[in-house]
C-alpha positions in Angstrom: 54.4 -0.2 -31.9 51.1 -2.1 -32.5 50.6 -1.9 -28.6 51.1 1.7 -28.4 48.8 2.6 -31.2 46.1 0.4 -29.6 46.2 2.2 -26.5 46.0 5.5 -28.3 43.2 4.3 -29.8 41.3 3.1 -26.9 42.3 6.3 -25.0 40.8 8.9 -27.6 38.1 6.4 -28.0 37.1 6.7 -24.1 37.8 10.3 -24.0 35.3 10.8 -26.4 32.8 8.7 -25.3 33.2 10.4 -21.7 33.0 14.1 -23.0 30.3 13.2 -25.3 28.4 11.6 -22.0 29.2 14.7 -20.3 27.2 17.2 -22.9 24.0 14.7 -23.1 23.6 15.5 -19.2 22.5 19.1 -19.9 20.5 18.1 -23.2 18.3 15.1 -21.7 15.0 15.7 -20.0 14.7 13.9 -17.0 11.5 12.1 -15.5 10.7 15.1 -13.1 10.8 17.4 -16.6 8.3 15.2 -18.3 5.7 15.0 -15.1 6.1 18.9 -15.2 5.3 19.3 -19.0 2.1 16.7 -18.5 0.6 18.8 -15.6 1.4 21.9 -17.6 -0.3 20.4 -20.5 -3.6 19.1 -18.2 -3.7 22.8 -16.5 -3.7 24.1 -20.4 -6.8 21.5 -21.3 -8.9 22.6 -18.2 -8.6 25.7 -18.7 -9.6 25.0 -22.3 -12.4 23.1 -21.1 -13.4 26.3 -18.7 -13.4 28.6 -21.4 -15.4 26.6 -24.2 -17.8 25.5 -21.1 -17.3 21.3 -22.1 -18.3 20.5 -18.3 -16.3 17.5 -18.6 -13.4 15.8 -16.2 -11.2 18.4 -15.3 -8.2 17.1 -13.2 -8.5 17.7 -9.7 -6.0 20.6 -7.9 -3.0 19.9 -6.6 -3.4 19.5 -2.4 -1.7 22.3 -0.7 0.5 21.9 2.3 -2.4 22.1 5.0 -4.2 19.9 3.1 -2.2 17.5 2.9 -1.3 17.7 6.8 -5.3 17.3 7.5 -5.1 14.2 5.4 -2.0 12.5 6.7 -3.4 13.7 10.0 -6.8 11.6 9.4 -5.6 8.7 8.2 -3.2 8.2 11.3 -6.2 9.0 13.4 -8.3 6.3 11.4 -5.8 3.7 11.8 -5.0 4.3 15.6 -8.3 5.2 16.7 -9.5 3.5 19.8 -13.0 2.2 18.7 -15.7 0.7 20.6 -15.9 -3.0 21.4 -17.8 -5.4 18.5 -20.1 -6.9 21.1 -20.6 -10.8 18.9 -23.2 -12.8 20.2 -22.6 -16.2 17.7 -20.0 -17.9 17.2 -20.4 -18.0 12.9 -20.3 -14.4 14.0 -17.3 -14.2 15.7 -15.0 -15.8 13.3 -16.7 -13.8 10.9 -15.8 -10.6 12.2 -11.7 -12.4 12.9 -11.5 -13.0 9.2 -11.7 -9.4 8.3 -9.0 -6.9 7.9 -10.1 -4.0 8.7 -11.0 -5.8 12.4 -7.3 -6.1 13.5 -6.3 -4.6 16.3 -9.8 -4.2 17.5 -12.1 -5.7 20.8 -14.2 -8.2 20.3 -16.5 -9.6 23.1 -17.5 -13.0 22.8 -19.5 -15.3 25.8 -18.3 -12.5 28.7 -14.4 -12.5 27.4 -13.1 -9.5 25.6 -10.7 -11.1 22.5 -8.3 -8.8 20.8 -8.0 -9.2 17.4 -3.9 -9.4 16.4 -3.9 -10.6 13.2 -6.8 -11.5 10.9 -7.5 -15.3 9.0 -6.8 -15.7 5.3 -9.6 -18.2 4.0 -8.3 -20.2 1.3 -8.7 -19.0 -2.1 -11.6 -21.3 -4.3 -9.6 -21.2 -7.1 -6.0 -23.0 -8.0 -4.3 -21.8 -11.0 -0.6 -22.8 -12.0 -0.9 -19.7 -13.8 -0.5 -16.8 -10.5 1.0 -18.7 -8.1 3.5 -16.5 -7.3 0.9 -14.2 -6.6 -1.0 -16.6 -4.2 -2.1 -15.8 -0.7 -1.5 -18.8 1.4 -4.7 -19.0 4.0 -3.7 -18.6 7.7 -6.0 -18.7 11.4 -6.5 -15.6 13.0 -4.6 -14.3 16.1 -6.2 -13.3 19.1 -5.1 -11.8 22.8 -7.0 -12.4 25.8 -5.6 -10.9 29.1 -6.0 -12.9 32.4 -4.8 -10.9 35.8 -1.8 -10.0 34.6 -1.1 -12.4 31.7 -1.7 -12.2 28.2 -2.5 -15.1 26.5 -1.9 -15.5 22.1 -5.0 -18.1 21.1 -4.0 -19.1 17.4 -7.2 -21.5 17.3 -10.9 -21.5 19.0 -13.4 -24.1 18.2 -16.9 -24.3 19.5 -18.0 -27.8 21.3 -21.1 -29.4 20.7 -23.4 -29.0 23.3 -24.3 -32.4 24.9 
């Protein structure tokens, strides 16, 4: 008997807690809702801003489709872009220009040999903290190409000799 009442118990319970579940669904604002009321709610303060004449920030529009196409379009062009060669004439120059970022991927011409730079150097960071190491960037040597005839040679390391 105990047995059986438990299990009517638990049963009812989880029906209710199911149906009650259910009616929340169409009651609850959702994230998308929110984002919706707080653009509504900036739209409203610009145009309060228009009318008293505050000149202050007012929230930029929202990009339409074709803007958003130029953009996207843009920024693939920017990334892909075939530039012209860096022409380096020093070697503090060259490894320089291999440390930066925004130089992967590009030509670099160095003492008559055209370089390619794969992947730029991380320099090691001046600071050690126990505090962010899990946010550390470990330091690494740039990558570059070089194409002879009709290999390509990967150089992880280039040093410069001392004249004699």
């Amino acid at each position: 008997m105990f047995k059986y009442l438990c299990m009517w118990f638990l049963a009812s319970y989880s029906y209710d807690n199911l149906l009650k579940t259910y009616q929340t669904f169409d009651k609850e604002t959702t994230f998308r809702d929110m984002k919706e009321f707080i653009y509504h709610q900036q739209d409203r303060e610009d145009d309060l801003r228009k009318q008293c004449q505050l000149q202050m920030y007012v929230s930029p529009d929202n990009p339409t489709f074709v803007q958003n196409l130029i953009f996207q379009y843009n920024t693939v062009i920017s990334q892909y872009s075939i530039s012209s060669p860096m022409k380096i004439e020093t070697y503090e120059e060259f490894m320089e220009a291999s440390y930066q970022s925004n130089n992967r991927g590009k030509d670099l011409h160095f003492n008559d040999t055209v370089y390619t730079l794969l992947e730029n150097g991380i320099k090691p960071s001046p600071v050690y903290s126990y505090a962010n190491q899990q946010y550390e960037i470990y330091p690494r040597n740039p990558v570059w190409s070089i194409q002879i005839r009709d290999l390509i040679l990967q150089i992880t390391n280039i040093q410069q000799t001392q004249p004699t």
